[in-house]
N, C-alpha and C positions, 0 to 999 in steps of 0.2 A: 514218432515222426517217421514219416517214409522216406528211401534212400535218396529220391529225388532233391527232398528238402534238407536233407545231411550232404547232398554234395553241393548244393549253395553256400550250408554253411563252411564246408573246408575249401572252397575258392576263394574263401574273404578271409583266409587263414585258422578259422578256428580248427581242435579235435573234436571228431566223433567216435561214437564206439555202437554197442548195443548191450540191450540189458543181457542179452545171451549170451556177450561173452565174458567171463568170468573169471579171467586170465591176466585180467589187470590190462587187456591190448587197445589198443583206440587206433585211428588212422589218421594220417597227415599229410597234405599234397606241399609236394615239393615244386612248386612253379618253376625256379629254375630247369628242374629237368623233367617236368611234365609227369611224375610219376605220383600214384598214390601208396605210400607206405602203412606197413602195419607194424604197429611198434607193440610190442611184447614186453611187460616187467614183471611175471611171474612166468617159472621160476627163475629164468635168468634173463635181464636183459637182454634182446634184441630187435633189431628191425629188418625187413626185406617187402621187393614190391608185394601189390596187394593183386590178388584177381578174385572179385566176386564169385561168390556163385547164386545160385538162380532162390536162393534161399536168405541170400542177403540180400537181395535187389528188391526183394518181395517183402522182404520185414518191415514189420510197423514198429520195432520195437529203437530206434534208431535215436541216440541223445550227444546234444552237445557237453564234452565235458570241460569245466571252466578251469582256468590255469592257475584258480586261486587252490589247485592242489598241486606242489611242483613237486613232490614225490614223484605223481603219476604222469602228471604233462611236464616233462623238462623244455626249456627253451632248444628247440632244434636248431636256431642259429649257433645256438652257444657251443663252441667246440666241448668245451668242458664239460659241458653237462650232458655232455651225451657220449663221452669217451669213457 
């Protein structure tokens, strides 16, 4: 899918990622603060903003990933699950 149609789907809350990255990361818009995060689970845990670049904007390789994996998608409400 192309980025256009991966940032629909993270305005209606879902994650995306792409098959290139390979890092366990996917991304998540935070409506409260207007921000798109990239969250990171290999090798360690983290998140921080996200800035495209002209190589993601371009990819077709773009998936939603379903939160029936809560390894990799944790609920980002959940304080716990993401402390």
């Amino acid at each position: 899918m192309l980025f256009t149609e991966a940032l629909k789907d993270l305005e209606q809350g879902k994650y995306v990622t792409r098959n290139g990255w390979n890092d366990g990361s996917y991304l998540a818009l935070l409506p409260a603060m207007q921000y798109v995060w990239r969250v990171v689970t290999l090798p360690n845990p983290a998140a921080g903003n996200w800035l495209p670049m002209i190589s993601d904007l371009n990819a077709d390789d773009w998936k939603v990933l379903e939160k029936s994996s809560p390894h990799l998608v944790p609920d980002l409400n959940d304080e716990a699950a993401v402390a």
